[in-house]
N, C-alpha and C positions, 0 to 999 in steps of 0.2 A: 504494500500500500504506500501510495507515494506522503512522504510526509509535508505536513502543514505547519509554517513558524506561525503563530498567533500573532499578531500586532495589538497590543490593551490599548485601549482608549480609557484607560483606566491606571494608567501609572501613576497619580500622583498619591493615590494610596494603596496601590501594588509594589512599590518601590522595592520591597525588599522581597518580591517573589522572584524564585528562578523562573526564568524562560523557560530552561529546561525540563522546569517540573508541570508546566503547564503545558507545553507541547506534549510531553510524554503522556500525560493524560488526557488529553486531547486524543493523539492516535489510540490512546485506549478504549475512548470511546466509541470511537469510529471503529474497530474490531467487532468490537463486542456487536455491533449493528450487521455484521456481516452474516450471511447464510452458509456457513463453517462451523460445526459443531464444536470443533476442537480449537478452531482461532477464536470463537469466542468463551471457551471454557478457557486456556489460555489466558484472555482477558479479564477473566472475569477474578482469577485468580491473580492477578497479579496488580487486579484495582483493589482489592480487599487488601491483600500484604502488603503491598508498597506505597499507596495516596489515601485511600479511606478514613488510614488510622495514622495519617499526618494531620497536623490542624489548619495547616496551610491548601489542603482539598478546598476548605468553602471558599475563601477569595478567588482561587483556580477554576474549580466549578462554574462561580460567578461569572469569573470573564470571559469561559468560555457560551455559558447561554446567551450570556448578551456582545458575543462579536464570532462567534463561529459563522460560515456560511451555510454548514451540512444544517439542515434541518432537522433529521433526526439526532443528530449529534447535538443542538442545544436543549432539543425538549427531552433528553437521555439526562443532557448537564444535570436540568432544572428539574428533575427527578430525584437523581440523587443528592442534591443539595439539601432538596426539602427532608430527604430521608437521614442527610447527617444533622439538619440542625433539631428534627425531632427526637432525634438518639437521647438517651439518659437526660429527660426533662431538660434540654437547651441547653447543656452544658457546655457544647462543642461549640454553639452559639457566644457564649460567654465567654471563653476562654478566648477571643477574637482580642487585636488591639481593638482598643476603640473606636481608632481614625479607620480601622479596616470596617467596624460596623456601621458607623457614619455614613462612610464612602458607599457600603453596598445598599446601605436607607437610601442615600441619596439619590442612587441611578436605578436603583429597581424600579421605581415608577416610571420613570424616562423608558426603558425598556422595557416594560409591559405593553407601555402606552404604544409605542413604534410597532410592538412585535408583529406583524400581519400574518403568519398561522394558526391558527386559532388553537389547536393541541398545543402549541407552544408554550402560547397565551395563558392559558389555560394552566398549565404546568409551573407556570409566572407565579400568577394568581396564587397559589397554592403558596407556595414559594411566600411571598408576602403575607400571609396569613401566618404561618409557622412564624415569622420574625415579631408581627405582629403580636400576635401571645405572648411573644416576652416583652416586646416593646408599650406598650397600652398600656400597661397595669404599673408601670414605673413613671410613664408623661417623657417617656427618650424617644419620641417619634412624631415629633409634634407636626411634621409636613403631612402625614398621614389623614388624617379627619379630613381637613380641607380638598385634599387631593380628592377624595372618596366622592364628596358630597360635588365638587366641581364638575369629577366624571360621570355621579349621577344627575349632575345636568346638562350635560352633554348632546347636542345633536347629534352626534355619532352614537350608532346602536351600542359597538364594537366595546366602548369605551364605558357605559351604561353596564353591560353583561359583566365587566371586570369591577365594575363599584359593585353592583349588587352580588354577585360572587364572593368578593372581600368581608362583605357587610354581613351574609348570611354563614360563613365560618368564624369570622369571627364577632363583631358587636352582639353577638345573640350573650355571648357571655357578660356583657355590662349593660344590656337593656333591659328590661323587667319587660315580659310576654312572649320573650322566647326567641322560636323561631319567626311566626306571625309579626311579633312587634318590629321585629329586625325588617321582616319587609317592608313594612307598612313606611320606619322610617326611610330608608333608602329609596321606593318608589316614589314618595311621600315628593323626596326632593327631584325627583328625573322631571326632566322636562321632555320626555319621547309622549306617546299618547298610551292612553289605558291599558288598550290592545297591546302595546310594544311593550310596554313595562312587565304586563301581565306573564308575554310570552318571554321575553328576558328571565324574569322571574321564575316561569317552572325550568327553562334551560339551566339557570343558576343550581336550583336544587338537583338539578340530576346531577349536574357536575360534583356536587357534593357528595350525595347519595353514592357515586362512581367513585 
């Protein structure tokens, strides 16, 4: 497989990642995609022993979903990111510098919003949800809220499915009525029409349900 150097658009708080450790997992993931039993067993073993259980995976993972060009290679990234930062209650989460958590708050929403495949999207979304559970419940994500409720006023559908998405995994845990309530607020602010919201709305819960 030919290899791929990554370019980060994201060096000013990658600074201290190897290249090298982010290329190498990069072609790992791209393996692991391939229809090879054994080059992705291979892979698959050699993402668990040697990046997984680095802590420098999540900035790596990160820049790879939001600057790979392989499409299944970022919605793979944005999978297993969510899967490391849910590990042992956020701990792999925390154990980040700060300017590294900052930096991945700060462009995770840039990158959701750009993403144009929707499984990707979708895998994003996710992705920000898990940070969000750690972040909400301390007030360390303050661009959050604002962003939510802007995208659920949003003329773009696309943009609308990722607020209420965010809203129904996670604010259902700081709104009193649950899941319902949590609709109702994020509908409440979309500016799409009844119909749109409504159908946004059951799309959102499958994706969760999924």
């Amino acid at each position: 497989l030919e290899s791929y150097v990554l370019i980060s658009c994201f060096s000013a708080f990658l600074l201290y990642q190897q290249p090298s450790f982010v290329q190498g997992l990069h072609e790992l993931l791209k393996q692991s995609n391939v229809p090879d039993t054994n080059t992705v067993k291979a892979a698959t073993d050699a993402l668990q022993n040697n990046y997984y259980k680095n802590p420098q995976c999540v900035p790596a993972l990160f820049e790879i979903l939001a600057t790979s060009p392989d499409l299944a290679v970022r919605q793979l990234a944005a999978v297993e990111l969510r899967k490391r930062l849910a590990k042992s209650g956020g701990k792999v989460w925390n154990k980040q510098p700060v300017d590294v958590r900052n930096g991945i708050k700060s462009k995770l929403l840039e990158v959701v919003t750009n993403e144009q495949a929707a499984p990707v999207r979708n895998s994003i979304a996710r992705v920000i949800s898990e940070i969000a559970k750690r972040e909400l419940p301390l007030g360390t994500w303050p661009d959050l809220l604002p962003f939510l409720f802007n995208a659920a006023d949003s003329p773009n559908a696309t943009h609308r499915q990722v607020s209420l998405f965010v809203f129904y995994t996670v604010l259902e845990t700081f709104v009193d009525g649950g899941f319902s309530g949590t609709y109702t607020l994020a509908a409440g602010a979309s500016g799409g029409t009844g119909d749109e919201d409504e159908a946004a709305g059951v799309e959102a819960a499958g994706l969760v349900a999924g």
